[in-house]
BAKOLLO-288187 format. One record per residue (C-alpha): residue number from 1; z negated, x, y negated. Coordinates in steps of 0.5 Angstrom, whole numbers. Layout:
// residues N
+-----+-------+-------+-------+
! seq !     z !     x !     y !
+-----+-------+-------+-------+
! NUM !     Z !     X !     Y !
...
+-----+-------+-------+-------+
This chain:
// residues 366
+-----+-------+-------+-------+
! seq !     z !     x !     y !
+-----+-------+-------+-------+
!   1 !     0 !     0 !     0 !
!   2 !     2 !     2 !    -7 !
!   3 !     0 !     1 !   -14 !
!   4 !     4 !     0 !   -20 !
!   5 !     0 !     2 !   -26 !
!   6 !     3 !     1 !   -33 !
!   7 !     3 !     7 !   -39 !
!   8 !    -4 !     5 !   -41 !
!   9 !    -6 !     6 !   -33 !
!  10 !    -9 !    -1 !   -31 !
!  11 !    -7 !    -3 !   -25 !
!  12 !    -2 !   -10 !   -26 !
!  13 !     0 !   -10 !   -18 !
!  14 !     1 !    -7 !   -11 !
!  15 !     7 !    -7 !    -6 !
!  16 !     5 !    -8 !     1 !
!  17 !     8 !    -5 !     7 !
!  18 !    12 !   -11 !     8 !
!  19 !    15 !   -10 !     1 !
!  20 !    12 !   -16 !     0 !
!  21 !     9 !   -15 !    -9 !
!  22 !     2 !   -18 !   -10 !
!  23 !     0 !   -20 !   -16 !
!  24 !    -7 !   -17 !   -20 !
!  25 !   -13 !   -21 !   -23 !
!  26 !   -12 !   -16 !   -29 !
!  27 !    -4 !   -19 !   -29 !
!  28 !    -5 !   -25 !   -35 !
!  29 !    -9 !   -20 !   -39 !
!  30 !    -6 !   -13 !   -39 !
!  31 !     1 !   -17 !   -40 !
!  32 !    -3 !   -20 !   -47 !
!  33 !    -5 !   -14 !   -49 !
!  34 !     2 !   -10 !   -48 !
!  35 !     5 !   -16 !   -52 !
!  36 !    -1 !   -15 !   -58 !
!  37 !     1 !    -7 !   -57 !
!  38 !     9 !    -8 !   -58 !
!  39 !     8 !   -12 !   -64 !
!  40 !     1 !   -10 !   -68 !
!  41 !     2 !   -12 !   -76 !
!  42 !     4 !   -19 !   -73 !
!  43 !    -3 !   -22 !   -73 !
!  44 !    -4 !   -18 !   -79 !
!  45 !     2 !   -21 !   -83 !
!  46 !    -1 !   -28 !   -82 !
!  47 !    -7 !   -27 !   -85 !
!  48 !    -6 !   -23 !   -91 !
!  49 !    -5 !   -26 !   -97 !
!  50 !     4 !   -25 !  -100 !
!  51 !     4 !   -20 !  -107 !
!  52 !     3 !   -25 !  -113 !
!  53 !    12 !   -26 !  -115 !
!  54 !    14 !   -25 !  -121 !
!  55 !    15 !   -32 !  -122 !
!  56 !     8 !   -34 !  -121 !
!  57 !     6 !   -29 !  -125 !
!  58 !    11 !   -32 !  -132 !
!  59 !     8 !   -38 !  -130 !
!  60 !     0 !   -36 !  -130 !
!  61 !     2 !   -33 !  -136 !
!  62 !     5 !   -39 !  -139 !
!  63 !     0 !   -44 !  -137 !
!  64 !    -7 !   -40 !  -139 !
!  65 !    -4 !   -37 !  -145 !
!  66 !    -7 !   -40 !  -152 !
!  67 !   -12 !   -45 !  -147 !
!  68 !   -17 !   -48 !  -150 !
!  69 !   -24 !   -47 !  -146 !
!  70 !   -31 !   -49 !  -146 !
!  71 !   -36 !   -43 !  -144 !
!  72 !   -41 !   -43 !  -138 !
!  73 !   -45 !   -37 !  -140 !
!  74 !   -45 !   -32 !  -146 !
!  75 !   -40 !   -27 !  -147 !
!  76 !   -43 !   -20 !  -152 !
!  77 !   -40 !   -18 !  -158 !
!  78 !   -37 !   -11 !  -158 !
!  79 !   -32 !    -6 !  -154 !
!  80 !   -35 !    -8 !  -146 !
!  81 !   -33 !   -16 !  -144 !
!  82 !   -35 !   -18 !  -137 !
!  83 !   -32 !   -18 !  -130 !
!  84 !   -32 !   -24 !  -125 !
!  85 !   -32 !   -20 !  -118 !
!  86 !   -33 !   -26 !  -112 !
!  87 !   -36 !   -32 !  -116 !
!  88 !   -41 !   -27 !  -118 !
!  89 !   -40 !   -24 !  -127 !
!  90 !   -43 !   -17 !  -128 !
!  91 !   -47 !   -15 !  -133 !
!  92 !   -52 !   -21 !  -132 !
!  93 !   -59 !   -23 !  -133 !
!  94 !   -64 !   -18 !  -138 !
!  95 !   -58 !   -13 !  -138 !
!  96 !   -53 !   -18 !  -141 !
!  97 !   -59 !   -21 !  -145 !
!  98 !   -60 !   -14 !  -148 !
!  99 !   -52 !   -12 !  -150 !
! 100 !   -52 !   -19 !  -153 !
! 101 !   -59 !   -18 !  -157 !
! 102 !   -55 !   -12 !  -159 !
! 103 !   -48 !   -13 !  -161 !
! 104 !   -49 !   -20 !  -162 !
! 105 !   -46 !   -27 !  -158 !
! 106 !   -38 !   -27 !  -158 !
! 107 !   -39 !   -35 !  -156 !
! 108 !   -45 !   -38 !  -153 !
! 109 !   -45 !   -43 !  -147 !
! 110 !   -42 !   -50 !  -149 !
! 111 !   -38 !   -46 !  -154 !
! 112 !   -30 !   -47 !  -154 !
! 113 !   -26 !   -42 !  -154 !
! 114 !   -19 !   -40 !  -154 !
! 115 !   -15 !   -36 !  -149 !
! 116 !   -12 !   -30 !  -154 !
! 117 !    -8 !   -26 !  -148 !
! 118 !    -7 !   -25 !  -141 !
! 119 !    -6 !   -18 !  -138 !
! 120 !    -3 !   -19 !  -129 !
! 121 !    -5 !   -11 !  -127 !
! 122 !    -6 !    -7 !  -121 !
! 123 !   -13 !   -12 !  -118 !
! 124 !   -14 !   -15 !  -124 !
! 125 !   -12 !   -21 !  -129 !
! 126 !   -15 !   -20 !  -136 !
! 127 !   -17 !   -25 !  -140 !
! 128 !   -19 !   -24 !  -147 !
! 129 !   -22 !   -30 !  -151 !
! 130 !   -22 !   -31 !  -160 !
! 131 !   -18 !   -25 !  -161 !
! 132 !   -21 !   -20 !  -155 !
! 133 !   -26 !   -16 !  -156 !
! 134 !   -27 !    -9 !  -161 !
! 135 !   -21 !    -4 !  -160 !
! 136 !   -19 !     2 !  -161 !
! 137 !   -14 !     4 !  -167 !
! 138 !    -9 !     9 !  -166 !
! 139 !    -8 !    17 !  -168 !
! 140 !    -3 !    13 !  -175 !
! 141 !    -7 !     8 !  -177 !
! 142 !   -13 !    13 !  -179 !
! 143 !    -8 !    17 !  -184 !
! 144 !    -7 !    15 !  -191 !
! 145 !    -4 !    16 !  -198 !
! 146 !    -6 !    19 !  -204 !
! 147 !    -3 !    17 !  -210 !
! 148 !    -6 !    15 !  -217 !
! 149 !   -13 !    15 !  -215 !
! 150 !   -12 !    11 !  -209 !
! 151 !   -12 !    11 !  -201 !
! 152 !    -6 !     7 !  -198 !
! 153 !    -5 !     7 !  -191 !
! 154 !     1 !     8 !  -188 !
! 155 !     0 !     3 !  -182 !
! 156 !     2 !    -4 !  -183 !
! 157 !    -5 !    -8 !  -184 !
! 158 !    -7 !   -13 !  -178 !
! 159 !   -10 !   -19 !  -178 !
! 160 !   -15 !   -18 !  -172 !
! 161 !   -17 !   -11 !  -173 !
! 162 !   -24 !   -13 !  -174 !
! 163 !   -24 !   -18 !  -168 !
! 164 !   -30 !   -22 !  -165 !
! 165 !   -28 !   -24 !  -158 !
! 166 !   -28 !   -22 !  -152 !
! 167 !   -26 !   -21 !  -145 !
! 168 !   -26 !   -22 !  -138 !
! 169 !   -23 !   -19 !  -132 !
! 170 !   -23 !   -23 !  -126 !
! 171 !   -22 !   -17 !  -121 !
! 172 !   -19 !   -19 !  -114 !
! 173 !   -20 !   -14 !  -107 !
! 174 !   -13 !    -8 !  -108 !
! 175 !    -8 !   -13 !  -111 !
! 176 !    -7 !   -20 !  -114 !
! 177 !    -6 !   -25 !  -108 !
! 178 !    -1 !   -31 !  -109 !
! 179 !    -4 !   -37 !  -112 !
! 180 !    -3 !   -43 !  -116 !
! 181 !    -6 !   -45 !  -123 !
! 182 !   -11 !   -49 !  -119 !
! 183 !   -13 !   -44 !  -115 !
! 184 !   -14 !   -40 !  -121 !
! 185 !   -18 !   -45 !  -125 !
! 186 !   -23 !   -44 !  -119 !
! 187 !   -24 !   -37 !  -119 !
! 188 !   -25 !   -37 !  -127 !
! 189 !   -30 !   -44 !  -126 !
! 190 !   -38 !   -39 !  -127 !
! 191 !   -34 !   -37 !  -133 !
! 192 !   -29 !   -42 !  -135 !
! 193 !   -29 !   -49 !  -135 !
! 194 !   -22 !   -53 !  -136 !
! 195 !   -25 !   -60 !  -134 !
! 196 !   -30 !   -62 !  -139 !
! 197 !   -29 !   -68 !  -143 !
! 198 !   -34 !   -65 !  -148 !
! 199 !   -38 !   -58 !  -152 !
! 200 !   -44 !   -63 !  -149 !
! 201 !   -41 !   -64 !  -142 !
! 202 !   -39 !   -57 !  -141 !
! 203 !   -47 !   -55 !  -144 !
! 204 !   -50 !   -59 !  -140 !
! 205 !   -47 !   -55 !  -133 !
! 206 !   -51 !   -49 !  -136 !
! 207 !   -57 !   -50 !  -137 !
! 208 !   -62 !   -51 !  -131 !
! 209 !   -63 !   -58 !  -127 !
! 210 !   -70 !   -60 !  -131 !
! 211 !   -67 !   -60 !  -138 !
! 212 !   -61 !   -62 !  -136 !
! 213 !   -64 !   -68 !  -135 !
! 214 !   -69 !   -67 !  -141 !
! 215 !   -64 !   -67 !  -145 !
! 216 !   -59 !   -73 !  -142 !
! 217 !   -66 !   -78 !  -144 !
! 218 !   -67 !   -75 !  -151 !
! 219 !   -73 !   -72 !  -150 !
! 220 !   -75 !   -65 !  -151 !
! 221 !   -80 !   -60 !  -146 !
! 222 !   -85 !   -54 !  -149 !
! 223 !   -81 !   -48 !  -148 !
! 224 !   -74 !   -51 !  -150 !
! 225 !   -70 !   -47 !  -155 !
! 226 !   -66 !   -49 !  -162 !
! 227 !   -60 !   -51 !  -159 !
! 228 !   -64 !   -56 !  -153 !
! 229 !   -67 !   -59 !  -157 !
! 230 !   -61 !   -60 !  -162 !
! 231 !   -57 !   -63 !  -156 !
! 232 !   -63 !   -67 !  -154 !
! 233 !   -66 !   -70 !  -160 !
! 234 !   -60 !   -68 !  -165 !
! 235 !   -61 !   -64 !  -172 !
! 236 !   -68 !   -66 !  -175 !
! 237 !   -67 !   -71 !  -181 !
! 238 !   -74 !   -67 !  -184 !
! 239 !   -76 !   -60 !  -183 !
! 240 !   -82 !   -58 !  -185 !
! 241 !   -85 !   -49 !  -186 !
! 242 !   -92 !   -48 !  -184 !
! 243 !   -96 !   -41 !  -183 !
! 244 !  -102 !   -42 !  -179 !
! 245 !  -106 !   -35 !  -180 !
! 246 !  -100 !   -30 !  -179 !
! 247 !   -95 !   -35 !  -175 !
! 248 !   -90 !   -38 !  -178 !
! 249 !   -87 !   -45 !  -175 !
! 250 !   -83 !   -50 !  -177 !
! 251 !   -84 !   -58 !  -175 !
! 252 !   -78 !   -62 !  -173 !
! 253 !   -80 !   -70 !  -174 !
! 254 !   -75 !   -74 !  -171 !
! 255 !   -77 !   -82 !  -173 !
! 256 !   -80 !   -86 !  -178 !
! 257 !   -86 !   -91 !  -177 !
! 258 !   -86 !   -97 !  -175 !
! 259 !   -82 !   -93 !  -169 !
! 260 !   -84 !   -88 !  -165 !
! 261 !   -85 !   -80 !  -168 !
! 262 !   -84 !   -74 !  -165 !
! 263 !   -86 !   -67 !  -168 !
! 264 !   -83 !   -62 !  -165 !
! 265 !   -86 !   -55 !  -167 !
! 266 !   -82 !   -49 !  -167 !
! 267 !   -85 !   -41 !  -167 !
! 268 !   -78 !   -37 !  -167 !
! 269 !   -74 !   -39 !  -163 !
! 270 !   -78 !   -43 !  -157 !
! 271 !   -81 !   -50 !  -157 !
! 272 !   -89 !   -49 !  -156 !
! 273 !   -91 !   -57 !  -158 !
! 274 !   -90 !   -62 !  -158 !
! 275 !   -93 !   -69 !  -161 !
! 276 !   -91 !   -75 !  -161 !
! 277 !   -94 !   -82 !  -165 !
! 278 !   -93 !   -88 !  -160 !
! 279 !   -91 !   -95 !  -164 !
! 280 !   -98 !   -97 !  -161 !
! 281 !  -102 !   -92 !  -165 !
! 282 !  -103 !   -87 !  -158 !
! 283 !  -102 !   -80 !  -160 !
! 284 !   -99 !   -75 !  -154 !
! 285 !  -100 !   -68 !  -155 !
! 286 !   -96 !   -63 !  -150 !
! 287 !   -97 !   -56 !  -151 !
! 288 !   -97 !   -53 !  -144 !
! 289 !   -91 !   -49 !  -142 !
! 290 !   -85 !   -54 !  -138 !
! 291 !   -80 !   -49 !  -138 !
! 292 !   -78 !   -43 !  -137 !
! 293 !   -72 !   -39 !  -141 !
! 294 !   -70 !   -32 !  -142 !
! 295 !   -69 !   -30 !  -149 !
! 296 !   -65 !   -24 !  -151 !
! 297 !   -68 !   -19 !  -154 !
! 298 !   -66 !   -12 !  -159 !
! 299 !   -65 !    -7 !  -153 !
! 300 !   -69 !     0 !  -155 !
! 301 !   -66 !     7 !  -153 !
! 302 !   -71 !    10 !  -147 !
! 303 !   -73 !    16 !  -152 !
! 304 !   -75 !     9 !  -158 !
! 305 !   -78 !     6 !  -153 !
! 306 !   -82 !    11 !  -150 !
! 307 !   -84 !    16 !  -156 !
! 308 !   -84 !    15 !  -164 !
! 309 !   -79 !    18 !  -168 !
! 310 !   -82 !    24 !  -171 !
! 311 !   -83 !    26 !  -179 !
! 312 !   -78 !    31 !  -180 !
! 313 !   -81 !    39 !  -181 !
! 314 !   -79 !    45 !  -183 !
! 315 !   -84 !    48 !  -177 !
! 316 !   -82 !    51 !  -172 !
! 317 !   -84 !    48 !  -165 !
! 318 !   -91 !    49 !  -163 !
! 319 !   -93 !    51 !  -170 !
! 320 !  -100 !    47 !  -172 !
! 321 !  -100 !    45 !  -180 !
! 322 !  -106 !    50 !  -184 !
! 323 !  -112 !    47 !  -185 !
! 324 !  -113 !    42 !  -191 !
! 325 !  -118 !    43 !  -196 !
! 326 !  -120 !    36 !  -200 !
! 327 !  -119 !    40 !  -207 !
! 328 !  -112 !    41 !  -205 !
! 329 !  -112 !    49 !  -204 !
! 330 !  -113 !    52 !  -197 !
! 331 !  -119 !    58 !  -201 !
! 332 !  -122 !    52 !  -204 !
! 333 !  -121 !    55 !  -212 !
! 334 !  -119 !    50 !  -216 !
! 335 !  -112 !    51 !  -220 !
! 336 !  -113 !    53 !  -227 !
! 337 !  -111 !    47 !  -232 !
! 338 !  -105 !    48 !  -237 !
! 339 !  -107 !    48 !  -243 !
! 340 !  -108 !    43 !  -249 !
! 341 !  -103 !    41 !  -255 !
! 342 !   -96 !    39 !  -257 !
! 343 !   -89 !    42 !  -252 !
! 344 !   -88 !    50 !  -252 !
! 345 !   -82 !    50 !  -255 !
! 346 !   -83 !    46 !  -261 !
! 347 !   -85 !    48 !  -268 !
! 348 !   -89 !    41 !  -271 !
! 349 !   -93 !    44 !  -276 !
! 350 !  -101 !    44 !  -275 !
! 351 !  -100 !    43 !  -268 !
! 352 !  -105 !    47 !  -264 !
! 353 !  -104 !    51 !  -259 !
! 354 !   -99 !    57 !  -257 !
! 355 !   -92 !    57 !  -259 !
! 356 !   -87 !    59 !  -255 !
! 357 !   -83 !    63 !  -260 !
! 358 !   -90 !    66 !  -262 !
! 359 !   -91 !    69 !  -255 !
! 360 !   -84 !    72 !  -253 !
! 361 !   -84 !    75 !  -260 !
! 362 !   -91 !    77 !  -263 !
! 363 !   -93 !    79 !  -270 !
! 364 !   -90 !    86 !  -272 !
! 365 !   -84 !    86 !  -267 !
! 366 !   -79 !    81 !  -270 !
+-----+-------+-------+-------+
């Protein structure tokens, strides 16, 4: 008895001596493995997405550009934008916070904005908003013209050369796969929001559930900022300034007698009482916190945060300052006072004291 081995060296049949061919139990498996071995980008190509085509590239271009969106987080101000990698959007939480403490807020959630360019390269689709963010200027543009007492530049002025947008770049794996417009509204929905009917709509998605829900009945939370409370209650008709010792608060009554009456007290930016006046003359006070909200602060530098900025000197590293004495002179000898009378240089008749001439030409050397 024989066996038949194909090129990989498993056994797919024997021959007996009657000449009579046997199949193997490895027959069915081996020949699908020699089929998967002849042909092995086939499965590969089914899975993989194509290469975006130059037509769904003309027509993404067409359709985003000068868009009107609604935004669902804040976009900083200055030359870095954010990145939309997997529904997930980088730089986020308190480094998103600190740039925005910074550079300031190119739009804030709710905001409306437009789509002022769209760029197709590489793994990426760039999206910039309200003109993008700050650029560059090229070598040209810095050179300039004297004539008469004035400086002309000889590049032609731009209408956007201090822009206050920004950016994003939705980043894909290697390259930008084929996708339909639809598809691509998807993938922009944590920053984009092309359905929203309303600024208030589009907010309301931004915000946590319980103030989402705060905000839909018009009532106002301890912990609330300016902004929710604007949505939930509107822009207070009176506004009252007050200082309690060094804090200073701001009261926002909502309401006349015989209604009910809110009076919404503000310190900065943060919601920290609220009292409400009932039609039946019972009085409500709340002033535990009942949401919690991450507020933007000022980034400091490592070395401003962790050490004050020294006085500056003339002494060299190590060198100590020379004992001080309360008469201002280190041996303690007080200075000689000037003397009394008119200026040295003037010759006012019966003035007192010495004359200036008189003491660098004495008497009998003239």
């Amino acid at each position: 008895m024989a066996a038949i081995f194909a090129e990989s060296g498993v056994i797919i049949g024997e021959i007996s001596g009657s000449g009579v061919f046997m199949k193997s139990r490895y027959l069915p498996v081996t020949l699908a493995f020699l089929l998967v071995c002849a042909n092995p980008a086939s499965a590969d190509d089914a899975k993989t997405p194509a290469h975006l085509s130059k037509e769904t590239r003309l027509n993404l271009v067409h359709t985003f550009n000068a868009e009107l969106v609604y935004i669902r987080t804040a976009f900083p101000m200055g030359r870095k934008g954010l990145t939309l990698k997997d529904g997930t959007v980088s730089p986020n939480g308190q480094e998103l916070q600190q740039m925005i403490g910074m550079y300031g807020p190119a739009v804030k959630a709710g905001d409306m904005a437009r789509i002022s360019a769209i760029a197709i390269k590489g793994d990426r689709i760039y999206f910039e908003i309200n003109g993008g963010p700050v650029k560059k200027q090229k070598w040209y543009q810095h050179i300039s013209l004297s004539a008469g007492g004035s400086d002309t530049p000889i590049a032609p002025s731009d209408s956007q050369a201090n822009p206050r947008g920004s950016y994003v770049n939705l980043v894909f794996d290697h390259y930008v796969p084929e996708l339909n417009p639809q598809q691509l509204k998807d993938l922009l929905r944590p920053v984009f929001d092309f359905n929203s009917k309303s600024v208030q709509e589009a907010y309301l998605e931004t915000v946590p559930p319980k103030v989402k829900e705060a905000i839909q009945s018009h009532r106002v939370l301890v912990g609330m900022n300016r902004e929710m409370v604007i949505y939930s209650k509107g822009r207070a008709p009176k506004k009252i300034r007050e200082k309690d010792g060094e804090t200073d608060y701001e009261d926002w009554i909502y309401g006349d007698p015989p209604q009910a009456v809110d009076f919404v007290r503000l310190v900065g930016d943060e919601v920290v009482r609220v009292e409400t006046m009932k039609v039946n003359g019972e009085k409500e006070i709340r002033t535990a916190k009942e949401v919690n909200l991450e507020q933007p602060t000022v980034a400091k530098g490592p070395e401003q945060a962790a050490h004050p900025v020294a006085a500056p000197t003339l002494r060299r590293p190590g060198e100590d300052m020379p004992a001080t004495h309360p008469t201002g002179n280190p041996d303690g000898r007080q200075p000689m006072p000037l003397p009394g009378g008119p200026d040295p240089g003037s010759r006012t008749p019966g003035a007192s004291g010495p004359n200036f001439v008189t003491l660098l030409w004495p008497a009998g050397v003239r």
